[in-house]
C-alpha positions as CSV (number, residue, x, y, z in Angstrom):
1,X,-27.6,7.0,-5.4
2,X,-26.3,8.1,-8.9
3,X,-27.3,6.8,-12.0
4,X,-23.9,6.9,-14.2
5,X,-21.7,3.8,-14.1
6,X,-18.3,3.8,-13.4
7,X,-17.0,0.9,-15.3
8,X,-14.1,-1.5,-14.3
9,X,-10.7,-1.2,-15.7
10,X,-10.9,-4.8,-16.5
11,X,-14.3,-6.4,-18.0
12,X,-14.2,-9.6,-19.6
13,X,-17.7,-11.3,-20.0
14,X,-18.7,-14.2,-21.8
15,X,-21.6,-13.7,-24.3
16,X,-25.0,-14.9,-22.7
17,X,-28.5,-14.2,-24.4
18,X,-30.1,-12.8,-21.5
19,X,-29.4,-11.8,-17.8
20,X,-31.3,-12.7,-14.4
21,X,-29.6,-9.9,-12.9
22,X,-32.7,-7.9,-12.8
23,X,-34.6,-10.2,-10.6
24,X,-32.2,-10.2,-8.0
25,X,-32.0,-5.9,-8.3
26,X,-35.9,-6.0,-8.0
27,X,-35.9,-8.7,-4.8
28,X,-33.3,-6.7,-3.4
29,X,-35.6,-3.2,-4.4
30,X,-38.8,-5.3,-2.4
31,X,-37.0,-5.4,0.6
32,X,-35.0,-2.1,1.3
33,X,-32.0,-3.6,-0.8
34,X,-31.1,-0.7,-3.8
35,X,-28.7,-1.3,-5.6
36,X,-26.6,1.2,-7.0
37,X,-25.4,1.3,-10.7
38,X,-22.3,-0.5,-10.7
39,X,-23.7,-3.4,-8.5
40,X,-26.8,-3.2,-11.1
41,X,-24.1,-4.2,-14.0
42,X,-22.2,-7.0,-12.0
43,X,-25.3,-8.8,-11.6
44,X,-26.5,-7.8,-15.2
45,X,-23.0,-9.7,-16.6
46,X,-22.9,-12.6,-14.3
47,X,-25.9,-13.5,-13.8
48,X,-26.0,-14.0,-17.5
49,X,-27.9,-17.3,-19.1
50,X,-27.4,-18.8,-22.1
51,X,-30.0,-20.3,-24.5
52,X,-29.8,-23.8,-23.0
53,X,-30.9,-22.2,-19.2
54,X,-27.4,-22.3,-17.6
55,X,-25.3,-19.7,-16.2
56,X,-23.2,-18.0,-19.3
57,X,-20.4,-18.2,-16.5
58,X,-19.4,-20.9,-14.2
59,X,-16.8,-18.3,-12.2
60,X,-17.5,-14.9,-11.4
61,X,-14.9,-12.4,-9.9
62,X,-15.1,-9.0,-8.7
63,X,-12.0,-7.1,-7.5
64,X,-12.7,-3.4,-6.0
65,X,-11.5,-1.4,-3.4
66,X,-12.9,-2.2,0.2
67,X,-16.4,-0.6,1.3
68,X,-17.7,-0.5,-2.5
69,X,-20.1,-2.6,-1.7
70,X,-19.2,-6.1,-2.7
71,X,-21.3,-7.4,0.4
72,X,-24.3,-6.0,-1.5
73,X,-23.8,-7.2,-4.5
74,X,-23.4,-10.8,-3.1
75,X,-27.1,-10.2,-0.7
76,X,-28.9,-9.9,-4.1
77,X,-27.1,-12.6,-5.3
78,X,-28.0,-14.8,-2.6
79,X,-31.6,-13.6,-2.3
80,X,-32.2,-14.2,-5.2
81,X,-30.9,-17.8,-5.7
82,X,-32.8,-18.5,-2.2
83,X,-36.3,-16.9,-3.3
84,X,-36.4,-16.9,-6.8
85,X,-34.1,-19.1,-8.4
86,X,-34.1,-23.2,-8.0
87,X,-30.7,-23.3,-6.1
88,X,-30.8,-25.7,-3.7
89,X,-28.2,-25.0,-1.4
90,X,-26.2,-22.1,-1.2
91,X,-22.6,-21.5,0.7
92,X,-21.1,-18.6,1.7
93,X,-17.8,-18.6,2.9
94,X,-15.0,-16.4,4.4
95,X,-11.8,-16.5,6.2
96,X,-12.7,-14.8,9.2
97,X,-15.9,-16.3,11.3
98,X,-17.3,-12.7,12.2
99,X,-17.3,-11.8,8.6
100,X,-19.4,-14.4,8.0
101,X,-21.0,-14.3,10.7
102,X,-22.3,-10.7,9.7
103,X,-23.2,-11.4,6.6
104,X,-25.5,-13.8,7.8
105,X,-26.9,-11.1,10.4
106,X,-27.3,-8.8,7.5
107,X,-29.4,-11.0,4.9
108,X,-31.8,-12.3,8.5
109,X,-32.1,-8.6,8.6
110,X,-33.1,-8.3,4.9
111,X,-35.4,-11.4,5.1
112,X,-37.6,-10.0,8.2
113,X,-38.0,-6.4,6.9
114,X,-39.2,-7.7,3.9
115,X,-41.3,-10.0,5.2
116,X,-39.5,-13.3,3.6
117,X,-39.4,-15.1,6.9
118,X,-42.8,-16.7,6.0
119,X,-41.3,-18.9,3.3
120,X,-38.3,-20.1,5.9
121,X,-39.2,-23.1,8.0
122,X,-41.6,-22.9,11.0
123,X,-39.2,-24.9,12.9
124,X,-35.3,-24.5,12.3
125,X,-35.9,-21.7,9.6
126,X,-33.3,-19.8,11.1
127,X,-30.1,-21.7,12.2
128,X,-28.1,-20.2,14.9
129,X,-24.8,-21.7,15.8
130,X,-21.1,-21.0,16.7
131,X,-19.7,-22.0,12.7
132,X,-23.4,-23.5,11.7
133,X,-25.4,-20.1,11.2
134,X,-28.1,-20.6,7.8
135,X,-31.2,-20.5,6.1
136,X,-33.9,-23.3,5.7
137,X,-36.8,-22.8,3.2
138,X,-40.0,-24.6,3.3
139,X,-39.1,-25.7,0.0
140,X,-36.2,-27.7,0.8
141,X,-33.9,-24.3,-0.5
142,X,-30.8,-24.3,2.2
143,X,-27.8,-22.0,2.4
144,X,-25.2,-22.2,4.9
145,X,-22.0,-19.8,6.5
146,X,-18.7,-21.4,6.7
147,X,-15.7,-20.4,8.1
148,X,-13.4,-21.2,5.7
149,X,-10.5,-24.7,6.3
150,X,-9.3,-27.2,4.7
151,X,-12.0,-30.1,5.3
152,X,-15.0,-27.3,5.7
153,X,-16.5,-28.0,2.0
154,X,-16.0,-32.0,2.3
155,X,-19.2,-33.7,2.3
156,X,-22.3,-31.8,0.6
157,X,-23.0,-30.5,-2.8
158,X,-24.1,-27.2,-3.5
159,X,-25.4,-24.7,-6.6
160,X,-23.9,-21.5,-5.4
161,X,-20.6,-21.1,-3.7
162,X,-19.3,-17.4,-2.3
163,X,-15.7,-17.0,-1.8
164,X,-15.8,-13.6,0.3
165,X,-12.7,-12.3,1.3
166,X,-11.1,-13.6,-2.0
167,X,-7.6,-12.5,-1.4
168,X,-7.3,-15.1,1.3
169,X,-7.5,-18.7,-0.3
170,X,-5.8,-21.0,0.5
171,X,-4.9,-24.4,-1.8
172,X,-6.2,-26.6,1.1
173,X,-9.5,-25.1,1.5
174,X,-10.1,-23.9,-2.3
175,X,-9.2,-27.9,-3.0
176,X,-12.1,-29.1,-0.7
177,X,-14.6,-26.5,-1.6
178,X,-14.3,-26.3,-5.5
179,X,-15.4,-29.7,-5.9
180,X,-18.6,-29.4,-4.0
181,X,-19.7,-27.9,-6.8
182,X,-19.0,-31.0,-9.3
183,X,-22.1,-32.6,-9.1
184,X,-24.2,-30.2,-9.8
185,X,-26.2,-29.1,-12.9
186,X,-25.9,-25.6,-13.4
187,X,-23.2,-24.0,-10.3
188,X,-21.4,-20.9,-10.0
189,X,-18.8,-19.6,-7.7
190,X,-18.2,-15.8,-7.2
191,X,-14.8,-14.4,-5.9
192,X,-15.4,-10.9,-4.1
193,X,-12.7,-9.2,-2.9
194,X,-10.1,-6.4,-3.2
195,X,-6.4,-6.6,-4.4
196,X,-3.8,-9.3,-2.8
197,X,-0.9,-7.5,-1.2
198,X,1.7,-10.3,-1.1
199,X,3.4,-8.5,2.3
200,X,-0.2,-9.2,4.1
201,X,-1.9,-11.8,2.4
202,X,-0.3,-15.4,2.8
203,X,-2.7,-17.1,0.5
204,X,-3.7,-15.0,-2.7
205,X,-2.9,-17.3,-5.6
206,X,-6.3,-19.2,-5.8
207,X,-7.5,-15.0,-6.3
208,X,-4.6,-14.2,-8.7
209,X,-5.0,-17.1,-11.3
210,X,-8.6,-15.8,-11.7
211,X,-7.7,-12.7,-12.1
212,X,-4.9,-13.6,-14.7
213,X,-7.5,-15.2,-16.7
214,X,-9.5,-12.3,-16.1
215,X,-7.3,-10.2,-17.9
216,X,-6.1,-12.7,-20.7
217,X,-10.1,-12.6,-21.9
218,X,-9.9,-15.9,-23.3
219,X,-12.3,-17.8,-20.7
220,X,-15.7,-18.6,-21.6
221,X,-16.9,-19.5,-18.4
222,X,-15.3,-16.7,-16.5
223,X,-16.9,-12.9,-15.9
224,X,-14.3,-10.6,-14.0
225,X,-15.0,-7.1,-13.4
226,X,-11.8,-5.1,-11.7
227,X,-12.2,-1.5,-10.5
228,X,-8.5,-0.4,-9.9
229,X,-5.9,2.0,-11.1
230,X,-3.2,0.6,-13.6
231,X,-0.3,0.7,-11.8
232,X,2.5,-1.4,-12.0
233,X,2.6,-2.2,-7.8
234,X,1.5,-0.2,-4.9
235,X,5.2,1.3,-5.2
236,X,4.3,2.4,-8.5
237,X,1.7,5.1,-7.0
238,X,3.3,8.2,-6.7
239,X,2.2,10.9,-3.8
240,X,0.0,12.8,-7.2
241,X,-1.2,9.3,-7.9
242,X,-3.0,8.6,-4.7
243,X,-4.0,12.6,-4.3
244,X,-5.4,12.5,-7.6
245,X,-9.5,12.4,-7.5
246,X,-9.9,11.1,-11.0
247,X,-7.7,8.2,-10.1
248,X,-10.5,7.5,-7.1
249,X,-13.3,8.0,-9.8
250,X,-11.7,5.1,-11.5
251,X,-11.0,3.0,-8.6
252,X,-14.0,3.4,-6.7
253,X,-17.2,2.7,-8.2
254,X,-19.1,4.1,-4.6
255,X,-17.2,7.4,-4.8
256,X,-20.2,10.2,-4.1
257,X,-22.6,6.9,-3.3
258,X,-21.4,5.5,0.5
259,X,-17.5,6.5,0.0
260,X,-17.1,10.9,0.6
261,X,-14.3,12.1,-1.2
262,X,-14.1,13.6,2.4
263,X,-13.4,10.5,3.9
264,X,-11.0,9.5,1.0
265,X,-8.9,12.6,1.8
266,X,-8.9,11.9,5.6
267,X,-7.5,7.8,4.9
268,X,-5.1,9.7,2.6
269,X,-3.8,11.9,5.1
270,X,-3.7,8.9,7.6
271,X,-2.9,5.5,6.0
272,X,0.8,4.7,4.6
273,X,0.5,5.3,0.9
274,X,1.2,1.3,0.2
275,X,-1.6,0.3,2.3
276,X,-3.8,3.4,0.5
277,X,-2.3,1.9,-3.1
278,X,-3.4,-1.3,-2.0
279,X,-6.6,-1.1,0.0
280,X,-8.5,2.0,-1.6
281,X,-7.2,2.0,-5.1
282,X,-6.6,-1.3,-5.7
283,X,-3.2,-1.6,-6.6
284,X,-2.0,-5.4,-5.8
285,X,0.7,-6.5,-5.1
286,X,-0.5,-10.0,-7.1
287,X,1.8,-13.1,-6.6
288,X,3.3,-15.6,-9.2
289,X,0.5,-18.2,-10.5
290,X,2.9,-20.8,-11.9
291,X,3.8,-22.3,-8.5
292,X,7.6,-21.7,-8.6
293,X,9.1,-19.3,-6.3
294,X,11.4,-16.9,-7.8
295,X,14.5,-16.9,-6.1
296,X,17.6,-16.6,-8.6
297,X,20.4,-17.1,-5.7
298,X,20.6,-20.7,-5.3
299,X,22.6,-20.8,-1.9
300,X,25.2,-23.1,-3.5
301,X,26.5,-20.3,-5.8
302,X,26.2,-18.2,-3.0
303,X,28.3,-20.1,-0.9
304,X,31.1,-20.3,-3.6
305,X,31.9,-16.7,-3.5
306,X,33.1,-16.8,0.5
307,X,36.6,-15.3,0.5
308,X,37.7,-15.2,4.4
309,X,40.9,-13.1,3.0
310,X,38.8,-10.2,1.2
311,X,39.3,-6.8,2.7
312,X,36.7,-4.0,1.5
313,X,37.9,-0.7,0.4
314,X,37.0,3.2,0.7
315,X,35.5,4.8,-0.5
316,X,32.6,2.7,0.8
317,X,28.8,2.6,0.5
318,X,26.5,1.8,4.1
319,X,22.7,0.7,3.7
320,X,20.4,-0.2,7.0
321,X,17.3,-2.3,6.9
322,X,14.9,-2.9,9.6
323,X,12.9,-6.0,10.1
324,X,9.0,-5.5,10.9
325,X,10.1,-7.3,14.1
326,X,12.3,-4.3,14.4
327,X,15.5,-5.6,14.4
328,X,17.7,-3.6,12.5
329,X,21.0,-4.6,10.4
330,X,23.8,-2.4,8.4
331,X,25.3,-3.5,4.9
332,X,28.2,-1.7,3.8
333,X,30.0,-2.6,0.8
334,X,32.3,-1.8,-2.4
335,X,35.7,-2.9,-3.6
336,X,38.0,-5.4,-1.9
337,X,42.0,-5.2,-2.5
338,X,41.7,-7.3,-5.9
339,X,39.1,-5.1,-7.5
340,X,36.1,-7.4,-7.2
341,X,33.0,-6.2,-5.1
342,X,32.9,-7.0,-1.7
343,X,29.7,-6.8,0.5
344,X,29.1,-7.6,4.4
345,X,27.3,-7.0,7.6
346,X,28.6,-4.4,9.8
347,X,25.7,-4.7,12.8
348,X,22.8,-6.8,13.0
349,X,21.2,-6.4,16.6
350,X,17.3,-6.4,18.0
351,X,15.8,-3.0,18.3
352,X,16.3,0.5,16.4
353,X,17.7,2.5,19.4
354,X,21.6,2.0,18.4
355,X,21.3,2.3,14.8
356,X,21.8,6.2,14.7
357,X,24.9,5.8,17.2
358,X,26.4,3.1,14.7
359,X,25.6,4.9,11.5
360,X,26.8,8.2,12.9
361,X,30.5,6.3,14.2
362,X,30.6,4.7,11.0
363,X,29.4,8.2,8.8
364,X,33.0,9.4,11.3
365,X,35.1,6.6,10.5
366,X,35.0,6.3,7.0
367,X,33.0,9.1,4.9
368,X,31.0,6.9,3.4
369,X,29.9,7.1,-0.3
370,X,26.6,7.7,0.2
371,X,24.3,6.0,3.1
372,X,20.9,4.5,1.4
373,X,17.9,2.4,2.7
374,X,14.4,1.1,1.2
375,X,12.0,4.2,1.1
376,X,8.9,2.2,1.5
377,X,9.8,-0.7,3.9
378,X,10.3,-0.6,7.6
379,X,13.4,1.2,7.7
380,X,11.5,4.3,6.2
381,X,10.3,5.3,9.7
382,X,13.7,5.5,10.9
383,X,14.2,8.4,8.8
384,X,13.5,11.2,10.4
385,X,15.8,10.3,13.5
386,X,18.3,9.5,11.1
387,X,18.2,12.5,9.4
388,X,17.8,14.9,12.9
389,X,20.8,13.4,13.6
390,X,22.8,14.9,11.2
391,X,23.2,11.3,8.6
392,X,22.1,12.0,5.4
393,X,20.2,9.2,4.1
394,X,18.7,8.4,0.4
395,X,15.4,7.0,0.3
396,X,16.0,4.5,-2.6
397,X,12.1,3.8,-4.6
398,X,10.5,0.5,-5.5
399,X,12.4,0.5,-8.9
400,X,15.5,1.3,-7.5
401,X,14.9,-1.3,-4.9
402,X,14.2,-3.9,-7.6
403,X,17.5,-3.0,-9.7
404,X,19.5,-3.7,-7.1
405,X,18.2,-7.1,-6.4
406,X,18.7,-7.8,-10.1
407,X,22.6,-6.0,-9.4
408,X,23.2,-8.8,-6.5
409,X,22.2,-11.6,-8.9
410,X,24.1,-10.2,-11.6
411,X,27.6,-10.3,-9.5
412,X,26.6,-13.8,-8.1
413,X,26.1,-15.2,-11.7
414,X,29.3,-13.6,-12.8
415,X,30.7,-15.0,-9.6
416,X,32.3,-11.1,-9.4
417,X,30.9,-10.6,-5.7
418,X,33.1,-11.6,-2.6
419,X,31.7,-11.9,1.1
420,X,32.7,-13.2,4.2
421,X,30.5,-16.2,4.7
422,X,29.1,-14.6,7.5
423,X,26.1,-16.5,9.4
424,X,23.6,-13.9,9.0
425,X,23.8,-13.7,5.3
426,X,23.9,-17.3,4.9
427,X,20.5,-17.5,6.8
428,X,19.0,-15.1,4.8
429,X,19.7,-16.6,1.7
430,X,18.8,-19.6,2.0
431,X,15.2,-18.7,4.1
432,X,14.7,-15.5,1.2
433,X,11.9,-15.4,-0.8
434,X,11.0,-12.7,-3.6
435,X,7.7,-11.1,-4.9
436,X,6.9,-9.6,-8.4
437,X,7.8,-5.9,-8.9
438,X,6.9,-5.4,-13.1
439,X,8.8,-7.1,-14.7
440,X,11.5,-7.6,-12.2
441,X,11.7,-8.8,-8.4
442,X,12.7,-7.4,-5.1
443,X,12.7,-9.7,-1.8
444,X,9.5,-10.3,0.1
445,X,9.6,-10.1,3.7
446,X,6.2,-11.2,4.6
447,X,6.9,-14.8,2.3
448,X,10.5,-15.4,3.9
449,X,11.0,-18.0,6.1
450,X,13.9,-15.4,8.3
451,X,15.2,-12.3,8.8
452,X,16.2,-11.0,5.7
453,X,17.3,-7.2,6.4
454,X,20.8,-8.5,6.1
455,X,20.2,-9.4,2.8
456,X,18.4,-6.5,1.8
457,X,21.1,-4.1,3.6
458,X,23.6,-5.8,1.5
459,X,21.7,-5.6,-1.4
460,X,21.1,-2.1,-1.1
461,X,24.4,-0.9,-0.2
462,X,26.5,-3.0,-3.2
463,X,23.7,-1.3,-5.6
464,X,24.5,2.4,-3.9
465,X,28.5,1.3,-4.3
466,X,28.0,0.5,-8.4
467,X,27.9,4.6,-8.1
468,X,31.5,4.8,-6.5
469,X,33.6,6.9,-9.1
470,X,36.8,4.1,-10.2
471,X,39.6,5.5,-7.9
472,X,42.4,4.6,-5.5
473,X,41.0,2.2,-2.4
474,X,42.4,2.6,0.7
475,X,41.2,-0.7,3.0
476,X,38.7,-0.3,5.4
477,X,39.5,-2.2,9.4
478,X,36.6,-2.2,11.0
């Protein structure tokens, strides 16, 4: 173990005038538990007390990388309000049953080697049972596991409540757990858990507004401690980014403890570089907080720019997308005869086998412009077939990606976009949803209700087209 303390990006702790955090580190030290520095400091700061004997901070939240040992920290935690502290009843809860249901292998393990078990209950001291695994103390101390739904906190009270797994919350569950807590004289609840990818992770807003407060430091009843890179998305992390060891240092407060730089270069060499941004430096990709759902094409407006009569012109620009169900669809657009843009769908069919036949008949049809797609989305593994087969293709990045979303909406507002009214785009529209990139937007395929890679085709290609040189059109029959 080393000594030095890596500390988190983001910090904001309430004052408190002294910490219990050592008595957990030293329960955890008496029974094979050692905690490392940076799990030493997130129970120094939250489990800070205030002069009148109650917890400095009714919320704590931790956001690290995975395998940085967040499952520790919360064993010490729970040890320690179990054996030491007068919590009644604890709750630990996750998404997934066999996370829980290893954390609750791990602390038995804990509580036998170091010799604990004779302070459980002769009888019922340990509960086993599918979804009702937990402790029972002599002294009346309880703590349960819980698979996390919507009516699993209805009914009891408690002093401690984990949220493992923070980045999957949902409203329903968080709205019948929170207020078990109510009744209670001194509670906290701890969020442990890495960064939200929106694309992944349906229910990460409960996570995000804590971390938003987090990083306004204005709460006085919140500690939250984020190891993580500052990077504005996981598209933001460039290949030097993510190959960069002091960019690990930062993220990874177990680098040289349990994490080998070793490893880290092996999951570099193996994982996408999103799911590396995301999962191992902690790059989110954090949704909205306010409730609305950003989405600036209202498909009214959209529908008042069909023109049945519009006939795009070449020079012309083609974009593919591919759905992760793999179904692949081709935008092309520019001109039409009156000078206004002009975007449609050329191909939309299930699977990716065709879409190299089709681009390279429509590459020999019409000389296209230039050929585009999203560099970090589905249709970046068509590349290299694309490519081999003699298309050249321009991998557009995240910020390019998220200008020419804000290029379609532009041309919608300014009602200077035409399009055919086709069915596919309709669809899209109306069943796309968006995420955060910065301070703009791009569409989200994991929160849309359809297939969108019409839309984001479309999208694509009309932004490649705004590079057309102004020239003589000849019209395009397809």
């Amino acid at each position: 173990m080393t000594a030095t303390l890596t500390r988190p990006r983001v910090e904001h702790v309430p004052e408190y005038e002294r910490s219990l955090g050592s008595e957990a580190v030293e329960l955890g030290r008496s029974v094979g538990l050692i905690a490392d520095a940076h799990q030493e400091h997130v129970l120094e700061v939250a489990c800070g007390v205030r002069p009148d004997g109650r917890w400095s901070a009714f919320e704590v939240g931790v956001c690290e990388p995975r395998q940085n040992g967040k499952g520790g920290i919360l064993e010490l935690r729970e040890l320690a309000g179990m054996f030491l502290w007068p919590e009644r009843l604890l709750v630990h809860s996750a998404h997934e049953f066999r996370t829980s249901l290893e954390h609750f292998y791990r602390l038995q393990e804990l509580i036998e080697e170091g010799h604990l078990q004779s302070k459980l209950k002769d009888r019922g001291g340990v509960i086993r049972g599918h979804g009702e695994e937990g402790f029972a103390l002599k002294d009346g101390t309880r703590m349960h596991f819980r698979t996390r739904t919507k009516k699993g906190g209805r009914g009891f009270s408690c002093d401690f409540l984990a949220l493992d797994e923070a980045m999957i919350i949902s409203e329903a569950m968080f709205g019948a757990l929170l207020p078990t807590l109510r009744a209670r004289e001194n509670p906290q609840i701890w969020y442990m858990g890495s960064a939200v990818d929106q694309e992944i992770h349906e229910h990460g807003v409960v996570f995000a507004r804590a971390r938003e407060r987090g990083l306004e430091a204005r709460d006085p009843n919140l500690v939250y401690l984020e190891w993580s890179v500052d990077a504005d998305g996981p598209e933001a992390v460039t290949e030097d980014m993510a190959a960069n060891e002091e960019l690990w240092e930062v993220s990874n407060p177990a680098l040289d403890v349990r994490i080998s730089r070793e490893h880290m270069r092996k999951e570099l060499a193996t994982l996408d570089r999103r799911t590396f941004a995301v999962e191992l430096l902690c790059v989110g990709d954090w949704p909205r907080t306010d409730g609305t759902r950003l989405n600036p094409i209202l498909p009214t407006e959209w529908d008042a720019l069909v023109d049945t009569t519009s006939v795009l012109q070449d020079p012309i620009t083609l974009a593919y997308d591919v759905s992760p169900e793999r179904k692949c669809s081709i935008g092309a657009a520019g001109r039409n005869q009156h000078g206004d843009w002009h975007v449609e769908v050329i191909a939309q069919w299930p699977g990716t086998g065709w879409l190299v036949d089709k681009l390279l008949e429509l590459r020999d049809a019409h000389d296209p412009f230039e050929i585009v797609c999203d560099g970090y989305g589905p249709a970046a593994s068509m590349v290299k077939k694309v490519l081999e087969a003699g298309v050249d293709v321009r991998l557009l990045t995240s910020g390019e990606h998220a200008q020419a979303c804000g290029q379609l909406a532009d041309v919608v507002t300014q009602r200077t976009l035409r399009h055919l009214g086709s069915s596919d785009l309709q669809h899209a529209i109306r069943g796309a949803a968006t995420r955060p990139l910065g301070d703009a937007w791009a569409w989200s395929r994991k929160n849309s209700t359809v297939d969108i890679s019409p839309l984001v085709a479309a999208t694509l290609a009309l932004s490649a087209a705004r590079g057309i040189p102004e020239d003589d059109s000849d019209p395009v029959i397809w």
